[in-house]
PDB file of N, CA, C and O in Angstrom:
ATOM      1  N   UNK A   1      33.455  -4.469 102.950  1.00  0.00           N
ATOM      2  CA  UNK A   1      32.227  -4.648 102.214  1.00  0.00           C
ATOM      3  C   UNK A   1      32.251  -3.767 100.966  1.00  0.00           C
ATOM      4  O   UNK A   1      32.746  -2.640 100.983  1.00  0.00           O
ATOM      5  N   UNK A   2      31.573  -4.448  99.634  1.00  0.00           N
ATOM      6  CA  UNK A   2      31.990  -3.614  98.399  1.00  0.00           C
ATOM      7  C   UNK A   2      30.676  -3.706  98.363  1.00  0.00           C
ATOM      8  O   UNK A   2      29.996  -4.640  98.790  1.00  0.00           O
ATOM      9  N   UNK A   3      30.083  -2.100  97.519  1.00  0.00           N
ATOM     10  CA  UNK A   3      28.839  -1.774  97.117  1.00  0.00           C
ATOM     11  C   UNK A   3      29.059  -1.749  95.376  1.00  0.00           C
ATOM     12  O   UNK A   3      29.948  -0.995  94.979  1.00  0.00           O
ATOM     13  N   UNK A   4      28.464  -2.358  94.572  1.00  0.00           N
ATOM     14  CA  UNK A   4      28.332  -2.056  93.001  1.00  0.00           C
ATOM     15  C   UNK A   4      27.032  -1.604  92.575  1.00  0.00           C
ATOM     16  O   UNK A   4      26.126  -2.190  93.167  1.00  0.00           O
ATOM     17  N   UNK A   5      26.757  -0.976  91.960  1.00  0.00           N
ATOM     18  CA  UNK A   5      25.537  -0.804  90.985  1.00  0.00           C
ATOM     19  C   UNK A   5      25.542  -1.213  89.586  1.00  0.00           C
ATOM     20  O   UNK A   5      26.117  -0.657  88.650  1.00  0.00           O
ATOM     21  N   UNK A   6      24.725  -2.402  89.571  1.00  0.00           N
ATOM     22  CA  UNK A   6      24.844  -3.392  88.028  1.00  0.00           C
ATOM     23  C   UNK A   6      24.098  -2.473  87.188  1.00  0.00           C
ATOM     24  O   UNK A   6      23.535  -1.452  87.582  1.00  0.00           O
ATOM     25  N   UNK A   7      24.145  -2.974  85.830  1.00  0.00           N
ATOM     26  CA  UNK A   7      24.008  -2.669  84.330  1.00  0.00           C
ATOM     27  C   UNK A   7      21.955  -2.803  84.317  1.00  0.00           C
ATOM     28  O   UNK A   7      21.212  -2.754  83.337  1.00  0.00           O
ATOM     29  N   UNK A   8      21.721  -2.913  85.261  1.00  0.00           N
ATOM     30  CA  UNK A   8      19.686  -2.911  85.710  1.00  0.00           C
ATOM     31  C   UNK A   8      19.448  -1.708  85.994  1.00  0.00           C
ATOM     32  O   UNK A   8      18.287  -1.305  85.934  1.00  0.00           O
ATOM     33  N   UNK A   9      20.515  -0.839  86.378  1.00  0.00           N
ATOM     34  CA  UNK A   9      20.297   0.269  87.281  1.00  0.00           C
ATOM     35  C   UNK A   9      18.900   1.294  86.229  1.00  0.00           C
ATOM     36  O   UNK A   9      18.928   0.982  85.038  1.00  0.00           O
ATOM     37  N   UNK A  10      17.924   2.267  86.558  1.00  0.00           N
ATOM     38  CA  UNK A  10      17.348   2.607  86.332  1.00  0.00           C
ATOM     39  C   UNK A  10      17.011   4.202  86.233  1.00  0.00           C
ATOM     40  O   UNK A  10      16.204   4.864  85.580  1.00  0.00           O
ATOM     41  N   UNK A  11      18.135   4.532  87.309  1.00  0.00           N
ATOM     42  CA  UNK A  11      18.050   5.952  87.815  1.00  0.00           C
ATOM     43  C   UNK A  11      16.661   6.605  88.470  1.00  0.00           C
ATOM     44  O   UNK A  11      16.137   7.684  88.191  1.00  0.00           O
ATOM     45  N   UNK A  12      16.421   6.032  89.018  1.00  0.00           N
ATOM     46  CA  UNK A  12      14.913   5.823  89.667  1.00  0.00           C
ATOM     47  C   UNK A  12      15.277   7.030  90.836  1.00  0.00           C
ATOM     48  O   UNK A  12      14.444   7.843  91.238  1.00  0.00           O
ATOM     49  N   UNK A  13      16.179   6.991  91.123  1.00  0.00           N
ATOM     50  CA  UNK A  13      16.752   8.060  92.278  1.00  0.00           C
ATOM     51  C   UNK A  13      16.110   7.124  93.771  1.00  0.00           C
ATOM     52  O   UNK A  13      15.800   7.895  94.679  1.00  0.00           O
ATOM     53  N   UNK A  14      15.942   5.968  94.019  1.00  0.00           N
ATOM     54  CA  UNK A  14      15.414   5.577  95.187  1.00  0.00           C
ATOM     55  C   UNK A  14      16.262   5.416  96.266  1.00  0.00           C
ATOM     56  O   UNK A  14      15.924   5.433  97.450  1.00  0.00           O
ATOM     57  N   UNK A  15      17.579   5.230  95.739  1.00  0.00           N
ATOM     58  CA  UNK A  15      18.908   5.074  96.499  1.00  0.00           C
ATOM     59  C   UNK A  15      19.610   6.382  97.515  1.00  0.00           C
ATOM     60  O   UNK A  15      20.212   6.508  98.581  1.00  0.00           O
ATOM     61  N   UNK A  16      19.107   7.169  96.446  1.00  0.00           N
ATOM     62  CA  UNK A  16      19.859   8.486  96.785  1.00  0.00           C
ATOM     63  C   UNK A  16      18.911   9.373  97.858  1.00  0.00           C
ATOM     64  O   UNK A  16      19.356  10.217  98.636  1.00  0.00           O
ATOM     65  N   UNK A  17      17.158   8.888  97.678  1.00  0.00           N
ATOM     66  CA  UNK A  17      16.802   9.634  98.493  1.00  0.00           C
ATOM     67  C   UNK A  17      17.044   9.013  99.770  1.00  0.00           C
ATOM     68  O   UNK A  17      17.065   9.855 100.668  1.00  0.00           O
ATOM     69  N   UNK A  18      17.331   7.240 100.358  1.00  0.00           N
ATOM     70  CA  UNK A  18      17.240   6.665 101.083  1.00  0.00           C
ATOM     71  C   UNK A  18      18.802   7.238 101.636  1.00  0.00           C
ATOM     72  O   UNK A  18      18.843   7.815 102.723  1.00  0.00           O
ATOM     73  N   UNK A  19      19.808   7.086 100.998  1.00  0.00           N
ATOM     74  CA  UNK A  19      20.922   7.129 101.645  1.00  0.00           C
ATOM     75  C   UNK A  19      22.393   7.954 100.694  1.00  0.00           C
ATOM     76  O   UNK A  19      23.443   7.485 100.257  1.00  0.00           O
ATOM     77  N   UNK A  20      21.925   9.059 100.685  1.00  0.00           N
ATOM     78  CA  UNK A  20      22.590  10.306  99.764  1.00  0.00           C
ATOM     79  C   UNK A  20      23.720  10.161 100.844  1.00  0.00           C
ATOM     80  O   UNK A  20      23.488  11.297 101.257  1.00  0.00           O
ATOM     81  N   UNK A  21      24.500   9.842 101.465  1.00  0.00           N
ATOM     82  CA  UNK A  21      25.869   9.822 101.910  1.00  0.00           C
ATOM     83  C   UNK A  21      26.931   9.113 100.678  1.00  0.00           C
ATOM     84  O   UNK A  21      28.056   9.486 100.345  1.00  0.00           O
ATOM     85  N   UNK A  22      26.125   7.986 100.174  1.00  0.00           N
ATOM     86  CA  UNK A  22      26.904   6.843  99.377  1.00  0.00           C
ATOM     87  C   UNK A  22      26.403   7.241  98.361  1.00  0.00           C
ATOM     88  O   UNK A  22      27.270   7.725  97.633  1.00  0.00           O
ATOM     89  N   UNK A  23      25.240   7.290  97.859  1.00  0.00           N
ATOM     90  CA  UNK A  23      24.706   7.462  96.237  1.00  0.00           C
ATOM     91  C   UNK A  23      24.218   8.235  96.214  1.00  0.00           C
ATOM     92  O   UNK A  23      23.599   8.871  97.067  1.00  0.00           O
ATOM     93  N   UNK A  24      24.515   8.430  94.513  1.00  0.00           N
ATOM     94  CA  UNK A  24      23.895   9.916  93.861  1.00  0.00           C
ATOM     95  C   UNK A  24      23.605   9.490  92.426  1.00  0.00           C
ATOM     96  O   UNK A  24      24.249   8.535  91.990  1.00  0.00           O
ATOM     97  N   UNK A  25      22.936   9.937  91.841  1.00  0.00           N
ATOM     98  CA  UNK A  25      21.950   9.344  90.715  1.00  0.00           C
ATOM     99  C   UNK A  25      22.215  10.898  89.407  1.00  0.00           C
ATOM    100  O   UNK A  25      21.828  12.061  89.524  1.00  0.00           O
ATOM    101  N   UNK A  26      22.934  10.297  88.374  1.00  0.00           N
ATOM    102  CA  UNK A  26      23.462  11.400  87.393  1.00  0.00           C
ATOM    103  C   UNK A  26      23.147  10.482  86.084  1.00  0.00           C
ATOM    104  O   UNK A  26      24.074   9.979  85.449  1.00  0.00           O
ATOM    105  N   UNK A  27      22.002  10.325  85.778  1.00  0.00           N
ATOM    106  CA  UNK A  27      21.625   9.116  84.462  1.00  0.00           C
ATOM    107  C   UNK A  27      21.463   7.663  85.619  1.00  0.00           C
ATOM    108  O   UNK A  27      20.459   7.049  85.981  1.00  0.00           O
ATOM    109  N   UNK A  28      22.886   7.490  85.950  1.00  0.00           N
ATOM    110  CA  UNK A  28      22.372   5.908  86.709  1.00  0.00           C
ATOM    111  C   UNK A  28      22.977   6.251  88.044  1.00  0.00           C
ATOM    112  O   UNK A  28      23.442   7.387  88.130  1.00  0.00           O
ATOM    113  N   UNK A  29      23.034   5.667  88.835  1.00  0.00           N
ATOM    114  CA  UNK A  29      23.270   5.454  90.457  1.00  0.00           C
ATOM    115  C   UNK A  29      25.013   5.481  90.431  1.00  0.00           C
ATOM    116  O   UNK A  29      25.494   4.880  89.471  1.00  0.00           O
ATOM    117  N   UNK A  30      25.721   5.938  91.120  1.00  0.00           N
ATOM    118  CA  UNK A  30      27.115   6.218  91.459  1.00  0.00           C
ATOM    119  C   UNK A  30      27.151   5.841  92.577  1.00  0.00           C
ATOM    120  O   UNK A  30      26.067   5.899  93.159  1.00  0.00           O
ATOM    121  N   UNK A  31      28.533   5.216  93.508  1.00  0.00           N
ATOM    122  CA  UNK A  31      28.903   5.064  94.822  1.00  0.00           C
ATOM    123  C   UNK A  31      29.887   5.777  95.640  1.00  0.00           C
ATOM    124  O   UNK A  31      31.055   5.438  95.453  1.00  0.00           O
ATOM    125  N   UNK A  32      29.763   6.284  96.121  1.00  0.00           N
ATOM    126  CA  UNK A  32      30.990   6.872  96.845  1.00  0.00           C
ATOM    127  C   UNK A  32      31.515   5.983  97.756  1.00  0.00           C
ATOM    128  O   UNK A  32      31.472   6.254  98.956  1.00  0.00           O
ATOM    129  N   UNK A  33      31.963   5.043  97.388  1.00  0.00           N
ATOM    130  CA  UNK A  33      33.198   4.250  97.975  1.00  0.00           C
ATOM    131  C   UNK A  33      33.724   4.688  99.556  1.00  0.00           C
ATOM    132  O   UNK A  33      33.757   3.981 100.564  1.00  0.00           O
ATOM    133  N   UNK A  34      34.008   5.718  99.431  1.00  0.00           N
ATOM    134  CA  UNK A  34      34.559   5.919 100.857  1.00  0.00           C
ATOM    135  C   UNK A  34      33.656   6.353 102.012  1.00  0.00           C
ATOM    136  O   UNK A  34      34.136   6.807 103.050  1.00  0.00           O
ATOM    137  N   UNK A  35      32.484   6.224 101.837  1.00  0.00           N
ATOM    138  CA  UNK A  35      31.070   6.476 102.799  1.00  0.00           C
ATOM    139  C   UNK A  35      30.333   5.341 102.936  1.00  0.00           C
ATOM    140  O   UNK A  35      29.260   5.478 103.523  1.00  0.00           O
ATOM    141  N   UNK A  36      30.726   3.885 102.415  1.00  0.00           N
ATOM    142  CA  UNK A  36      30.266   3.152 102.320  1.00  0.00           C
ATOM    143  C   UNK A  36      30.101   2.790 103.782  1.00  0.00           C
ATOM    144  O   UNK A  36      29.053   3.026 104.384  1.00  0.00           O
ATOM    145  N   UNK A  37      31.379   2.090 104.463  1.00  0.00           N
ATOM    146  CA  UNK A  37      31.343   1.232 105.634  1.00  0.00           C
ATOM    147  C   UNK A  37      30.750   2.309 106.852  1.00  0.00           C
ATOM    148  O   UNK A  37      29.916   1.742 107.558  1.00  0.00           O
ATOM    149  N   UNK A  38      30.928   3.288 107.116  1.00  0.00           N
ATOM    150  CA  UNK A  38      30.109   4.579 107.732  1.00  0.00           C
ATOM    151  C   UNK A  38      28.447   4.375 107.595  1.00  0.00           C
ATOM    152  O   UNK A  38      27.723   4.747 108.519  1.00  0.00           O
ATOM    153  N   UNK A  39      28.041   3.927 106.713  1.00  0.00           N
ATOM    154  CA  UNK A  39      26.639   3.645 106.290  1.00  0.00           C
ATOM    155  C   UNK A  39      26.249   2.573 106.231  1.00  0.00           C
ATOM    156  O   UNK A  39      25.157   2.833 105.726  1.00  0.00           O
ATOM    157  N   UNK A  40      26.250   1.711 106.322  1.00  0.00           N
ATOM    158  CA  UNK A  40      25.615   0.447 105.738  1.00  0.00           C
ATOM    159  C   UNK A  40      25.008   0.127 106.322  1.00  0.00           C
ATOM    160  O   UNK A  40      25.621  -0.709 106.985  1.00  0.00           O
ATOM    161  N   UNK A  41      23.891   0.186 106.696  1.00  0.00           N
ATOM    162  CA  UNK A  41      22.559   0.312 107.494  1.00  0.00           C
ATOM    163  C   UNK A  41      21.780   1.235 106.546  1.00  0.00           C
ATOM    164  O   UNK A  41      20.627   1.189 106.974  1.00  0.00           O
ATOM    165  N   UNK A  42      21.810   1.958 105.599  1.00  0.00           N
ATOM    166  CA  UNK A  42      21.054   3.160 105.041  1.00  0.00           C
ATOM    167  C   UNK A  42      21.673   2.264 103.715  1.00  0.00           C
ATOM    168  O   UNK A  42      21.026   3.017 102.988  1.00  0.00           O
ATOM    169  N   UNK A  43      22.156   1.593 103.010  1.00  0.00           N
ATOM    170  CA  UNK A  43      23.245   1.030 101.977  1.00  0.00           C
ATOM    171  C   UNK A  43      22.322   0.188 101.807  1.00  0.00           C
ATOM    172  O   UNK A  43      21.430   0.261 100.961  1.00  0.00           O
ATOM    173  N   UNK A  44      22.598  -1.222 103.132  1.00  0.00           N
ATOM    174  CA  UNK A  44      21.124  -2.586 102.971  1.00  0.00           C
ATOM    175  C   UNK A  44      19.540  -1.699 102.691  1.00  0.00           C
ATOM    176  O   UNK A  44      18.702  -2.100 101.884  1.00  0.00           O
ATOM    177  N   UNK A  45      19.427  -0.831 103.281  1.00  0.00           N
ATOM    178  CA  UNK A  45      17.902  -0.552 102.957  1.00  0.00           C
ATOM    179  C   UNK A  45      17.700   0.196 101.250  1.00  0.00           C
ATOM    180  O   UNK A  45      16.723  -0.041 100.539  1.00  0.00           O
ATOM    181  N   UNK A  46      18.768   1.041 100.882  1.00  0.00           N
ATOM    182  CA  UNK A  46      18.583   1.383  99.638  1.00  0.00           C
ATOM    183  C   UNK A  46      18.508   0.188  98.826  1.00  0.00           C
ATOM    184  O   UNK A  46      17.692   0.145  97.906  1.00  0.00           O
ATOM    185  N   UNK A  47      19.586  -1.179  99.170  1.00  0.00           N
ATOM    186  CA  UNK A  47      19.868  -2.121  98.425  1.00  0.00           C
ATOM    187  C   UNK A  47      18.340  -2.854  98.233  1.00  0.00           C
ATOM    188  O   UNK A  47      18.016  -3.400  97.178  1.00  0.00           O
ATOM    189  N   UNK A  48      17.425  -2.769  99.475  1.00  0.00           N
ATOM    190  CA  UNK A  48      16.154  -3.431  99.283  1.00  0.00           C
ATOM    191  C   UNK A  48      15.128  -2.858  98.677  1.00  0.00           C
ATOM    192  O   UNK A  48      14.412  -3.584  97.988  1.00  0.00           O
ATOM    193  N   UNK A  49      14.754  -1.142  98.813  1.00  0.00           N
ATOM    194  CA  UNK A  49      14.493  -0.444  98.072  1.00  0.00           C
ATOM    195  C   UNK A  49      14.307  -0.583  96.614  1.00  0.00           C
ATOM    196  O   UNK A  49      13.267  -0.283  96.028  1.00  0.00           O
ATOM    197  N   UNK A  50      15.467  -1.097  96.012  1.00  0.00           N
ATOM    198  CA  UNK A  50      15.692  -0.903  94.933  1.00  0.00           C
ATOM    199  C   UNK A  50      14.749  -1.666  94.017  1.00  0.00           C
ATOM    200  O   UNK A  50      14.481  -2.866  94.062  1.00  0.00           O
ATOM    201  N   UNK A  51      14.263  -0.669  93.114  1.00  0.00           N
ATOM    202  CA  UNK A  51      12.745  -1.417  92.262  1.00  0.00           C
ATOM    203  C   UNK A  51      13.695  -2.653  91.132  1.00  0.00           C
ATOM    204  O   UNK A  51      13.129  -3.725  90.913  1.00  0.00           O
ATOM    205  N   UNK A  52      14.333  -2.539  90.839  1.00  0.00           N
ATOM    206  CA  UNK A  52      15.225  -3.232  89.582  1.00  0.00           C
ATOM    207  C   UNK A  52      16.627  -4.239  89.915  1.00  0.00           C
ATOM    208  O   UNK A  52      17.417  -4.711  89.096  1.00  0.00           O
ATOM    209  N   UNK A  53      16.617  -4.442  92.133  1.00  0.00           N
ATOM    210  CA  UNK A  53      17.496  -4.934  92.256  1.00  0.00           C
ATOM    211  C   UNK A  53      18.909  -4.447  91.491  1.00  0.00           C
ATOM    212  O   UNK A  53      19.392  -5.296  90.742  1.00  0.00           O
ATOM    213  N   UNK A  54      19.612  -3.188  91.599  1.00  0.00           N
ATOM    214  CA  UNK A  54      20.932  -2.812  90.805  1.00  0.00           C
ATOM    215  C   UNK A  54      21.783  -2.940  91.724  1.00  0.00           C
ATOM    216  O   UNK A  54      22.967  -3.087  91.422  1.00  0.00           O
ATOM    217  N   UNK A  55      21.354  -2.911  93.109  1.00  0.00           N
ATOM    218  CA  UNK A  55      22.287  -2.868  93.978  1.00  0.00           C
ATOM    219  C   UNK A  55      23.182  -3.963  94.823  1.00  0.00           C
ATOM    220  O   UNK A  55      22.638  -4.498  95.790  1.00  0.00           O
ATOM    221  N   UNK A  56      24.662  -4.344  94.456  1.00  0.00           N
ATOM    222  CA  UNK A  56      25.031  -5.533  95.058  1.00  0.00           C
ATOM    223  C   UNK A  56      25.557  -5.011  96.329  1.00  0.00           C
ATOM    224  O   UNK A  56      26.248  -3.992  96.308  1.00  0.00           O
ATOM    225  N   UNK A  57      25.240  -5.737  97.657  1.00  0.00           N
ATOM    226  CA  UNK A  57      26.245  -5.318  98.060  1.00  0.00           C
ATOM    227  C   UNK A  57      27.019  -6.805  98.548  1.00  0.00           C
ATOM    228  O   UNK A  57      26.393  -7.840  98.780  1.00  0.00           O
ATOM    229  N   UNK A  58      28.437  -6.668  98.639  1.00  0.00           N
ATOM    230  CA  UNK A  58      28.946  -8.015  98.811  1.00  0.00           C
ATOM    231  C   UNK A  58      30.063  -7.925 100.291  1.00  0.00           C
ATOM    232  O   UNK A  58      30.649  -8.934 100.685  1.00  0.00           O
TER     233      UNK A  58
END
């Protein structure tokens, strides 16, 4: 499963407070790739969270 954060992103920080294992918010939202599949349960809910939809996950 791949996580992206599109070009909508906002830096809203909503991601990071939901699921700071994977994202961290420095201007826009970042992924840490290798915490992804460990999380994704905290990943889908940031992904719904998200006020601007930035978050794909595929």
């Amino acid at each position: 499963m791949t996580v992206k954060v599109n070009d909508s992103c906002i830096g809203c920080g909503a991601c990071e407070s939901i699921c700071d294992a994977v994202f961290s918010v420095d201007g826009t939202a970042q992924v840490n790739d290798a915490a992804v599949a460990d999380n994704m349960d905290c990943v889908k809910e940031a992904a719904d969270a998200c006020p601007v939809s930035a978050i794909e996950v595929e």
